[in-house]
C-alpha positions as CSV (number, residue, x, y, z in Angstrom):
1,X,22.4,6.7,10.4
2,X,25.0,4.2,9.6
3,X,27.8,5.6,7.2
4,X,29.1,2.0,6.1
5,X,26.4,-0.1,4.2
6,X,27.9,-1.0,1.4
7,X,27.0,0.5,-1.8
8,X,23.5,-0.6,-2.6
9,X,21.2,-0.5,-5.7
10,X,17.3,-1.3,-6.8
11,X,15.7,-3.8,-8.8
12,X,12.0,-2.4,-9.0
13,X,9.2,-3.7,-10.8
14,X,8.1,0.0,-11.6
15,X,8.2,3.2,-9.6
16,X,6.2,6.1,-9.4
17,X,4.1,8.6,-7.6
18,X,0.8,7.8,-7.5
19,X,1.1,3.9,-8.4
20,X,0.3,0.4,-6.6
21,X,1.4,-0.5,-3.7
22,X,4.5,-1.9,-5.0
23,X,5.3,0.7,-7.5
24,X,5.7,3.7,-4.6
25,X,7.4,1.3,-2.4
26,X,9.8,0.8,-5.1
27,X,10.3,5.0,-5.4
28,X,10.0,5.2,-1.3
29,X,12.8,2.6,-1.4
30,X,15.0,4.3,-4.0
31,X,14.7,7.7,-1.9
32,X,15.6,6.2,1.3
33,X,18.4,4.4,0.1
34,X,20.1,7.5,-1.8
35,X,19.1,9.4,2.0
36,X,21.0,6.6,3.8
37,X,23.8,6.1,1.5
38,X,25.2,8.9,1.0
39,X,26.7,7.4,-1.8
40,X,25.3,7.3,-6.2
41,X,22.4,4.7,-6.4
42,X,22.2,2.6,-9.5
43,X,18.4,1.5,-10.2
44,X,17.3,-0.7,-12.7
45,X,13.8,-0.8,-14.0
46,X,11.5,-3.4,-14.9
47,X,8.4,-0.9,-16.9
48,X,6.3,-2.5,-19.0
49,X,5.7,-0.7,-21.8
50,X,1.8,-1.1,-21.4
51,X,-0.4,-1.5,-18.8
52,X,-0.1,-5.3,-17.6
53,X,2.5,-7.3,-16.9
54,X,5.9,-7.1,-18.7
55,X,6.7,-8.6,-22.0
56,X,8.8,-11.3,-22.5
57,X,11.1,-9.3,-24.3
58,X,11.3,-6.4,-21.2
59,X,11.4,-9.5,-19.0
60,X,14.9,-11.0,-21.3
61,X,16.2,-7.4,-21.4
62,X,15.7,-6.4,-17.5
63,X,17.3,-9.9,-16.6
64,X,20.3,-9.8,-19.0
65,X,20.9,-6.2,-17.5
66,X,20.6,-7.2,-13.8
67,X,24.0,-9.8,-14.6
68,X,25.8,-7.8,-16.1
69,X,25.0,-5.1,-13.5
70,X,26.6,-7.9,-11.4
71,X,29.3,-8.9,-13.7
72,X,30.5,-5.4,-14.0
73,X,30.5,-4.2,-10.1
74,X,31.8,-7.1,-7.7
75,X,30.9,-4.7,-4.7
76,X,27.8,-3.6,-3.1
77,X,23.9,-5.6,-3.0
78,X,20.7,-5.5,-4.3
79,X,17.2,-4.8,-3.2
80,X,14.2,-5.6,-5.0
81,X,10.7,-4.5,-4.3
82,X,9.1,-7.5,-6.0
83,X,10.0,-11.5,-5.5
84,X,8.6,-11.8,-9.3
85,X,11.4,-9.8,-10.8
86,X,14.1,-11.2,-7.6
87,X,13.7,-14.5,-9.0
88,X,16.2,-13.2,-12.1
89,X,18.9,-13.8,-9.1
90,X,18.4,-17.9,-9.8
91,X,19.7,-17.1,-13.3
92,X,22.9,-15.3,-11.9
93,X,26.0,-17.7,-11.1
94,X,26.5,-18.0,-7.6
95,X,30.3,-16.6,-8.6
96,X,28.8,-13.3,-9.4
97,X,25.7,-13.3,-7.7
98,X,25.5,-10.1,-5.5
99,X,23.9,-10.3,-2.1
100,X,20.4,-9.3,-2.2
101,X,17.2,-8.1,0.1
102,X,13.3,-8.7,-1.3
103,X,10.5,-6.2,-0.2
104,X,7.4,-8.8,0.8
105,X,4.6,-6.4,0.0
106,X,1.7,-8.9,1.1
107,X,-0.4,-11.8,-0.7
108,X,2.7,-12.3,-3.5
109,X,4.5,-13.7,-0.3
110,X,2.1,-15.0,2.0
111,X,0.6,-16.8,-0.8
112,X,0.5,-21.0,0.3
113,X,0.8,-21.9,-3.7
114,X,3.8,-19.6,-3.7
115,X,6.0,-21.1,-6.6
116,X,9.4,-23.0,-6.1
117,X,11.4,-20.6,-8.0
118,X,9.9,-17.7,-5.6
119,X,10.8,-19.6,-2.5
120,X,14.3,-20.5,-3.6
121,X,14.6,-16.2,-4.4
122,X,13.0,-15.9,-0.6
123,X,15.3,-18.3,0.9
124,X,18.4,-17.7,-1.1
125,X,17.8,-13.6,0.1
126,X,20.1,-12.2,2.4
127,X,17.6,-9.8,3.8
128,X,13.7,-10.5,3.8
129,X,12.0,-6.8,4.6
130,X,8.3,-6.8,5.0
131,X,6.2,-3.9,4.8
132,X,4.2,-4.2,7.9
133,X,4.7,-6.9,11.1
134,X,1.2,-8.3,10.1
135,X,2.8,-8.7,6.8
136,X,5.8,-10.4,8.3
137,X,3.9,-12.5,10.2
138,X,1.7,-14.5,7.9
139,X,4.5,-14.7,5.7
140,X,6.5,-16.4,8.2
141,X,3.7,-18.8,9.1
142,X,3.0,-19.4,5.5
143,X,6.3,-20.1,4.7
144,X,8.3,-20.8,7.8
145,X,11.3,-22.8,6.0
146,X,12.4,-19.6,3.8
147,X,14.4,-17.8,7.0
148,X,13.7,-14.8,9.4
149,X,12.1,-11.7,8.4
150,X,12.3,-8.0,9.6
151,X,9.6,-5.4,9.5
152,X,10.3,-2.3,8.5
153,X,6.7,-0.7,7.7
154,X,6.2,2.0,5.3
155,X,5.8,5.8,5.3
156,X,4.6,8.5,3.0
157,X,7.3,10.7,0.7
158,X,6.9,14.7,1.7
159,X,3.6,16.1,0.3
160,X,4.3,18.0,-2.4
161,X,1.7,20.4,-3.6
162,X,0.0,19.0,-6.6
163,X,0.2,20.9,-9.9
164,X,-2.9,19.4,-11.3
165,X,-6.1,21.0,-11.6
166,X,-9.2,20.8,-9.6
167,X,-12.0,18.8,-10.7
168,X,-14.9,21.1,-9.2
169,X,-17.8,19.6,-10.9
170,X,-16.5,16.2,-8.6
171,X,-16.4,17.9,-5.7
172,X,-19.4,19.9,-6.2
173,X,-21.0,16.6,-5.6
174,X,-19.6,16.2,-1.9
175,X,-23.0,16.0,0.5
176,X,-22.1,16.6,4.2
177,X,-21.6,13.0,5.6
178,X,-19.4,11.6,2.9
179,X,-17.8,8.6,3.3
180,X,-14.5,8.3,1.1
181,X,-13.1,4.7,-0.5
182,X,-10.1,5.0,-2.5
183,X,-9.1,2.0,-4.1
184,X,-8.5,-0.3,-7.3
185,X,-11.3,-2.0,-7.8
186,X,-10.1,-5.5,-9.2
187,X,-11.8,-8.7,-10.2
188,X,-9.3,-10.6,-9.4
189,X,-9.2,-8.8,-5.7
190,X,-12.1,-8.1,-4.2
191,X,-11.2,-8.3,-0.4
192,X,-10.8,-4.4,-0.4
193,X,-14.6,-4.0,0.9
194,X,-16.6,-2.0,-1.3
195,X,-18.9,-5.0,-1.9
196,X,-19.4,-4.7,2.2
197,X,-19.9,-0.9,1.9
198,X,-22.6,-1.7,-0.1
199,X,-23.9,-4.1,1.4
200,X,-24.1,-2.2,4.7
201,X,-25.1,1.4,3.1
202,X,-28.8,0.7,3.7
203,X,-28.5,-0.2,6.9
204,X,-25.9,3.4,7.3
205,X,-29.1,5.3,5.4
206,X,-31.6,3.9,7.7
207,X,-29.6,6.1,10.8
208,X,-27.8,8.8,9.1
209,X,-30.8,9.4,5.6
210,X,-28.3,11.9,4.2
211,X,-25.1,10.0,4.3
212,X,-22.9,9.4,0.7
213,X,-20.8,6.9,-0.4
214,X,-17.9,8.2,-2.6
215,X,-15.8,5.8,-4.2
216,X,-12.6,6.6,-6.0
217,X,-10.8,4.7,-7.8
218,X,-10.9,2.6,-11.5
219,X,-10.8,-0.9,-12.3
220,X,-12.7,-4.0,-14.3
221,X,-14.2,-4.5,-11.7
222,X,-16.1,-0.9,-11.1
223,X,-19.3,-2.4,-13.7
224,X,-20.0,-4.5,-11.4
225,X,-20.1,-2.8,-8.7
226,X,-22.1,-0.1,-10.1
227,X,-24.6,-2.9,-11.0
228,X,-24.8,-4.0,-7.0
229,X,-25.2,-0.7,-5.9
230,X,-28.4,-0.5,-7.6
231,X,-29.6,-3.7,-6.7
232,X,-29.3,-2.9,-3.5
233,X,-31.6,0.2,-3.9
234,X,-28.7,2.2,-2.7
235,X,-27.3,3.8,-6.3
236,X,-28.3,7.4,-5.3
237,X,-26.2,8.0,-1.9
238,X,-23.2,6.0,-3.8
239,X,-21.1,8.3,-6.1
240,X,-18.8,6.4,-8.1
241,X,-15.7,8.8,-9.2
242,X,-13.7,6.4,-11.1
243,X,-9.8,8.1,-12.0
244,X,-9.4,11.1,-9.3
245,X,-6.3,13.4,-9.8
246,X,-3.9,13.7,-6.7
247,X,-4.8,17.2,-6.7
248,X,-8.9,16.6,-6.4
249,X,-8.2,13.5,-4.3
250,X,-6.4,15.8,-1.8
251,X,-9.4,18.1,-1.9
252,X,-11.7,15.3,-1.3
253,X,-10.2,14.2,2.4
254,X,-10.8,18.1,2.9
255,X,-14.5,17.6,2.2
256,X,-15.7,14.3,3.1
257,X,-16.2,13.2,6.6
258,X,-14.4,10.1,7.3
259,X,-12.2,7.2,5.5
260,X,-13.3,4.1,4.8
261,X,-11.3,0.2,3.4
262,X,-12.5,-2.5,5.4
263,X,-10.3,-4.8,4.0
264,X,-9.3,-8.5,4.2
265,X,-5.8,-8.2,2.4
266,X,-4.0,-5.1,2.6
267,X,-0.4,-6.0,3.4
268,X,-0.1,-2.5,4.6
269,X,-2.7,0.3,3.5
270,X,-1.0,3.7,2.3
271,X,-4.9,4.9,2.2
272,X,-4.9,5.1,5.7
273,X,-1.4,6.6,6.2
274,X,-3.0,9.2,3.6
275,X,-6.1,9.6,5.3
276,X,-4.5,10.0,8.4
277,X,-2.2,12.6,7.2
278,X,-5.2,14.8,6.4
279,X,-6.6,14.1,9.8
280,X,-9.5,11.8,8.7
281,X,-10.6,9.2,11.2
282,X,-10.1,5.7,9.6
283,X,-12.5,2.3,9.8
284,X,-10.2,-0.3,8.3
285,X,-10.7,-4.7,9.2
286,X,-9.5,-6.5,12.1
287,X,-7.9,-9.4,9.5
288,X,-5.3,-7.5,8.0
289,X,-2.5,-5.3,8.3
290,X,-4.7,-1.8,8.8
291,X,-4.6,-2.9,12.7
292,X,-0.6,-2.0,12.2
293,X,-1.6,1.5,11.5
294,X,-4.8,2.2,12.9
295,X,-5.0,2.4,16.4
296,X,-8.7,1.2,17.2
297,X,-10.4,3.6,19.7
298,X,-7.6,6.3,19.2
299,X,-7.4,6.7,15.6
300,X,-10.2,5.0,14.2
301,X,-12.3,1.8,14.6
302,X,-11.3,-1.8,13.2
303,X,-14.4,-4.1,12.4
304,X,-14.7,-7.4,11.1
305,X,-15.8,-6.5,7.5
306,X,-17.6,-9.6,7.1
307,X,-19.8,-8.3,10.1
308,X,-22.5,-5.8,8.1
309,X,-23.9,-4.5,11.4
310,X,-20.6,-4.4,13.1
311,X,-19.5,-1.9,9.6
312,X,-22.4,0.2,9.5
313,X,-22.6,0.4,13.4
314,X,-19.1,1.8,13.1
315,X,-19.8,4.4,10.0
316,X,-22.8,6.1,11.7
317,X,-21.1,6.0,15.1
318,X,-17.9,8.2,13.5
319,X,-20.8,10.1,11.2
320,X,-23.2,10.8,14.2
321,X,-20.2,12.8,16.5
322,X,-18.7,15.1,15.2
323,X,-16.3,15.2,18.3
324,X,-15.4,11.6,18.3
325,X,-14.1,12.4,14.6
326,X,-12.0,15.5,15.4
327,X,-10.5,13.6,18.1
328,X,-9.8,10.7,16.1
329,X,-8.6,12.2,13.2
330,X,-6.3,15.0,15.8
331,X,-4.8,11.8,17.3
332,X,-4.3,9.9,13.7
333,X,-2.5,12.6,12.3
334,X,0.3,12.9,14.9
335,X,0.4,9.4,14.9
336,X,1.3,9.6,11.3
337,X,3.9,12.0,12.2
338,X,5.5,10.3,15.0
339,X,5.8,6.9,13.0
340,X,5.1,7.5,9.1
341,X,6.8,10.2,7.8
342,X,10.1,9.8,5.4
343,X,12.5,10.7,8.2
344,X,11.3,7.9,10.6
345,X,11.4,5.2,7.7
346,X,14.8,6.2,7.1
347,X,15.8,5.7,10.8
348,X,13.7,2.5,10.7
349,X,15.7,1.2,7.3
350,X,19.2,2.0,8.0
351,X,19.6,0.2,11.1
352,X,18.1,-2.9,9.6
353,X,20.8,-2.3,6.3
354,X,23.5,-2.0,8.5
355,X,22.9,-5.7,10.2
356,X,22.5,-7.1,6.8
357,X,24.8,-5.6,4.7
358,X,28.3,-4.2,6.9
């Protein structure tokens, strides 16, 4: 690793275990960086109080502290695992300003109305790190005028045994061919297909009678779904678990047969990287960044999610052989630790440091 990258420290949004996508990149971030380092890390956080986004006032506060972060220490850069709270860097004077890098973790980036202020932040950066190359890429071609960007995709912190308690009544529910979904379940994002679960699970039922859907996960938009579920006539092979502790979510990939998140938008997918740690084969979509970690026909198998027959055909396939799933879920899990453990994103971040910051 290289000894000489300046002295760096993190603007996050929020971090913790357990959290978004952008709130563990933001603690994966701050562990790599004290790991590659070697050197104190100052981190400066951006929690709102509440659920939601920030306040105004936590907004004033966080910026006001990121200059005079920068008015105080004249060496060293910053990395922020959000362009949101990067755009605070406009406000600095270009006299003080530190140099910075920006975490793109997916549709915030790639998105075409993406604000002037958030492009400036982009193209102003010194360092642009996406989270996966399909995430790289549709930035770039989205927004080719804010400069180059490096891929540097993400990994999974040590599993550390859980200290909460099992939820046995849960998991007393677990039939034999269980399909698990973990995911939010969002209004305001439905591209993480659990409206084409559903709308495939007859067809799955019609082939494999005993097969169950088990969702995990909360949201405003879980009603809903609930409510399509039994539309569809398929409400009693669909268990909807809503909040799952780490603990009983662990035990679940232990139970259930195979992982399921045929997406359109992930700009990564940790639920795969998860699933695959356990050894679960994984059916992810062909239109987003699960093709960067699932390996189709090795690992798992990629369908167009849009494609009901293509889904379902790909569900009772992995549901029907039971040796097609041991082998895919044998092969994901060393892929996860050849490519997506803590070490390797360390080796994969310092290099890329070192160009932009020595």
């Amino acid at each position: 690793m290289p000894a000489q990258i300046g002295r760096p420290s993190l603007a996050v949004i929020t971090r913790k275990q357990g959290g978004d996508g952008v709130a563990f990149a933001g603690l994966l971030l701050e562990r790599a960086l004290a790991e590659i380092a070697h050197a104190p890390l100052s981190t400066l956080e951006l929690a709102p109080a509440v659920t939601g986004h920030p306040s105004a006032a936590e907004q004033m506060r966080f910026a006001l502290s990121l200059l005079a972060a920068q008015l105080l220490e004249q060496r060293g850069w910053w990395i922020f695992n959000h362009v949101g709270i990067a755009r605070v860097q406009n406000l600095v004077p270009r006299f003080v300003r530190r140099p910075y890098a920006v975490l793109l973790c997916g549709i915030e980036a790639w998105d075409p109305a993406l604000t002037a202020d958030r492009k400036r932040t982009l193209h102003s950066a010194t360092l642009r790190l996406a989270i996966s190359s399909y995430t790289a890429s549709r930035v770039s071609s989205t927004h080719p005028d804010i400069g180059p960007i490096v891929a540097c995709p993400l990994a999974l912190l040590p599993d550390a045994a859980s200290s909460t308690s099992l939820e046995h009544a849960m998991l007393d529910q677990i039939r034999d061919n269980s399909v698990l979904v973990v995911g939010r379940m969002s209004s305001a994002e439905r591209y993480k297909g659990h409206d084409e679960l559903l709308e495939s699970w007859s067809a799955v039922l019609a082939q494999i009678p005993g097969a169950q859907l088990v969702i995990a996960g909360q949201g405003d938009d879980l009603t809903r779904l609930r409510e399509k579920a039994a539309s569809l006539g398929v409400a009693a092979s669909v268990l909807f678990l809503g909040f799952v502790s780490d603990g009983t979510l662990a035990a679940l990939r232990e139970r259930v047969a195979l992982f399921a998140l045929p997406s359109r938008g992930e700009g990564f997918g940790l639920v795969y990287l998860e699933a695959m740690r356990a050894g679960l084969p994984c059916v992810g979509g062909v239109n987003d960044a699960a093709a960067d970690v699932i390996v189709h026909d090795e690992t798992g198998l990629l369908v167009d999610p849009q494609d009901a027959r293509a889904l379902s055909d790909a569900i009772v396939a992995l549901l029907r052989s039971l040796e097609l799933r041991a082998s895919f879920g044998a092969a994901g899990k060393r892929r996860f630790e050849r490519e997506f453990t803590f070490a390797r994103y360390c080796e994969r971040l310092a290099p890329i440091l070192s160009a932009a910051f020595t």
